[in-house]
C-alpha positions in Angstrom: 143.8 -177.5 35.2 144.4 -178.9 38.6 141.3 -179.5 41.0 141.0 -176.6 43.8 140.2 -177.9 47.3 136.7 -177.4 48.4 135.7 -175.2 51.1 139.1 -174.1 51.4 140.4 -170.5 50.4 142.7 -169.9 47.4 145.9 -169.1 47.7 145.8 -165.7 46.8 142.9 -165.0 49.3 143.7 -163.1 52.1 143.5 -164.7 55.2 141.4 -162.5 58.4 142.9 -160.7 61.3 142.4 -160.6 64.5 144.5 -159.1 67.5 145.5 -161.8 70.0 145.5 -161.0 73.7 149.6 -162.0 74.3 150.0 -163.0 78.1 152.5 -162.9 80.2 154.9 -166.4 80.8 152.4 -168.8 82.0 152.7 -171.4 84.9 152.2 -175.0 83.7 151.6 -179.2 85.5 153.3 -181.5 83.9 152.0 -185.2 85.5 154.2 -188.2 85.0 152.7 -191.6 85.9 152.9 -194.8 85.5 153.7 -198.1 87.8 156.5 -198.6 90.2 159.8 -199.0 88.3 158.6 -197.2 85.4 161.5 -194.7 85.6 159.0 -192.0 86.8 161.6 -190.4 89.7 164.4 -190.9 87.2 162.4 -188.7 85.0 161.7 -186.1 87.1 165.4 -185.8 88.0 166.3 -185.1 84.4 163.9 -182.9 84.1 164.7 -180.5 87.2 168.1 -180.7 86.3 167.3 -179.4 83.1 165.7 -176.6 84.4 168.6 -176.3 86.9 171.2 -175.9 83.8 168.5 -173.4 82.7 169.4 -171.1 85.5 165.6 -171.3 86.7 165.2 -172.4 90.8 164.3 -175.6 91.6 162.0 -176.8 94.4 162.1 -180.7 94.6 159.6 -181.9 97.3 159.5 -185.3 98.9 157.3 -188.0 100.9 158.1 -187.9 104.8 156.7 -191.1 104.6 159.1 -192.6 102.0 162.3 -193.8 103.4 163.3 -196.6 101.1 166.3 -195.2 99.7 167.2 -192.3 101.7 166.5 -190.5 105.2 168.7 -187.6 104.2 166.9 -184.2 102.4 167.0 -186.0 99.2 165.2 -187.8 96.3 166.6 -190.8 95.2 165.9 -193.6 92.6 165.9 -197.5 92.6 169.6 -197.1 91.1 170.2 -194.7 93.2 170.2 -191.4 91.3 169.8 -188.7 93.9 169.2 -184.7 93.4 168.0 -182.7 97.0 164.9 -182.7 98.0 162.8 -181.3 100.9 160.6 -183.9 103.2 157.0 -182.9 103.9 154.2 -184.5 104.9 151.5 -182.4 103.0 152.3 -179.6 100.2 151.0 -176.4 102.3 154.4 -176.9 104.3 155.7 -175.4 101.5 153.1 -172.2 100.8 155.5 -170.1 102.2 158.4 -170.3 100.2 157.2 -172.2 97.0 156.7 -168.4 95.4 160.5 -168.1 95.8 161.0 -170.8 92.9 160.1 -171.0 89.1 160.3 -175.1 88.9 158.6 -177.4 91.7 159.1 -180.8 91.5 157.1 -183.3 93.5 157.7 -186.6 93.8 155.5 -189.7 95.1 152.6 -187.2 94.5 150.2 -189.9 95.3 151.0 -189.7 99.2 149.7 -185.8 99.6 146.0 -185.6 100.1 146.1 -181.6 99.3 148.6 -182.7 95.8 145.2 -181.3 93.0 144.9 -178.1 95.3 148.6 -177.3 95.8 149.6 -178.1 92.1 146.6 -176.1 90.6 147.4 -172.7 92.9 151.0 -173.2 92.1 150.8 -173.5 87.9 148.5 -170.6 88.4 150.3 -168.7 90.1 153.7 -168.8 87.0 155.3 -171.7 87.8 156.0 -174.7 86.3 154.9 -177.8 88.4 156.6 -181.2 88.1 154.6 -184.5 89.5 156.2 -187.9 89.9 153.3 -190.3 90.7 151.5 -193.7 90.8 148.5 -193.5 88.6 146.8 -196.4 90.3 147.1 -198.8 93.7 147.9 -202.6 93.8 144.2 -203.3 92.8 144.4 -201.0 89.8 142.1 -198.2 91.3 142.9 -194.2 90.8 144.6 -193.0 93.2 141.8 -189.4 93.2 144.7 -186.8 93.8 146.7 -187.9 91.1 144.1 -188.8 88.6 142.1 -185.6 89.1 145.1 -183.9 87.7 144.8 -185.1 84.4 142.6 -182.5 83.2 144.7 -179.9 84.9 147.7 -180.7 83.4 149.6 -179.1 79.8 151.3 -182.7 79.7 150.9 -186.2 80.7 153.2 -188.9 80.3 152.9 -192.2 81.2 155.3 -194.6 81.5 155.8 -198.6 81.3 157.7 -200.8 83.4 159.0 -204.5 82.4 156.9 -207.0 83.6 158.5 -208.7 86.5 156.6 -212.4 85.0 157.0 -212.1 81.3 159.6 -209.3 80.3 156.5 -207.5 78.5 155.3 -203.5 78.7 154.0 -203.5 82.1 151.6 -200.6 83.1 150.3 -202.2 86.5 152.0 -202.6 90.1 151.2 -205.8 92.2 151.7 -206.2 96.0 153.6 -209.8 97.0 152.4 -209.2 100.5 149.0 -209.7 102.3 148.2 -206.6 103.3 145.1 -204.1 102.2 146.6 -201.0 103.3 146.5 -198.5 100.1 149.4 -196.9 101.7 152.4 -199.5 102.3 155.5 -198.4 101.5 157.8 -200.5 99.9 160.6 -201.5 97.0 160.5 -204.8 95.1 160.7 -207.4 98.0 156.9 -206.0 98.4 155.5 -204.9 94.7 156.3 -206.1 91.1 155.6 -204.0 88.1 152.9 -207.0 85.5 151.5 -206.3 82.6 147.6 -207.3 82.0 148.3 -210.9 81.2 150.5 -211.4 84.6 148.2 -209.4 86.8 146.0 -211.7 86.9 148.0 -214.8 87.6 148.5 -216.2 91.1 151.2 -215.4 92.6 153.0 -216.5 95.7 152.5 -214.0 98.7 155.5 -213.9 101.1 154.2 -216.1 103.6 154.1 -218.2 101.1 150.4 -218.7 100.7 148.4 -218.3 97.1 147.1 -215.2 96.7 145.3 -213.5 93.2 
């Protein structure tokens, strides 16, 4: 005779019922993070555009303050991948016509102060919510709207870079430039994605001067 499990209930037991409380389609945050150069715009580009193919409407939202790429109404990549986009400097710009869309996809969420409120009225309200964002500054401290979505959100990814020093994982950003501004806009002539090791090497600063 073959040993039964303990505690557990025999096949021909019958398992209880309960009625379950069915809701209607629910809103959800999905947060991607990670360094810069991590692929986090790329990904929320093939995301939305699966949605798109879906037949669901898209929202994408972008940084005012971001201009690297593109001035136009769009969000682009470092490889230039581009989908449109609509330029705001905070989230409520959009409280208006956000409920006129299923998908919103926001990227560089790290640059809106009101990003936790506006993403957690937005998921509540049916729809699904898309964030593109740095998880931490140069000095590897949260960024608090970003971060304080974590326990907000259905899904988190986070993505690694390659490190610019080694050609490791790299899951940290470092600034070549002497600046302590937490918001500096740049590409790679300013930041570098390192991995733990590498962060903590000197490095040359573009004036030239050592800097750790």
């Amino acid at each position: 005779m073959s040993p039964s499990c303990v505690g557990l209930p025999s096949c021909s037991a019958k398992m209880p019922t309960r009625s379950l409380r069915r809701h209607a389609p629910q809103g959800e945050l999905q947060l991607i993070i990670g360094p810069m150069f991590s692929g986090k715009t790329t990904e929320l580009i093939r995301r939305m555009r699966r949605f798109h193919h879906a037949q669901l409407k898209c929202l994408v939202v972008r940084a005012v303050i971001d201009e690297r790429y593109t001035k136009d109404d769009l969000v682009s990549t470092h490889d230039k991948q581009m989908i449109p986009a609509t330029p705001v400097r905070r989230l409520a710009e959009v409280n208006d016509v956000f409920r006129q869309y299923d998908v919103i996809g926001i990227d560089e969420g790290h640059f809106y102060p009101d990003l936790d409120a506006f993403c957690d009225m937005a998921a509540d309200e049916g729809k699904i919510v898309i964030v593109a964002a740095l998880d931490g500054t140069f000095e590897r401290k949260p960024f608090p709207q970003v971060c304080g979505l974590v326990p907000q959100a259905e899904s988190v990814t986070k993505l690694s870079a390659v490190c610019a020093v080694c050609g490791t994982d790299a899951a940290f950003t470092r600034r070549l430039v002497n600046s302590t501004a937490i918001e500096l806009v740049g590409g790679s002539e300013m930041y570098q994605p390192v991995c733990r090791a590498c962060f903590t090497l000197p490095q040359k600063a573009e004036d030239g001067a050592e800097s750790s």
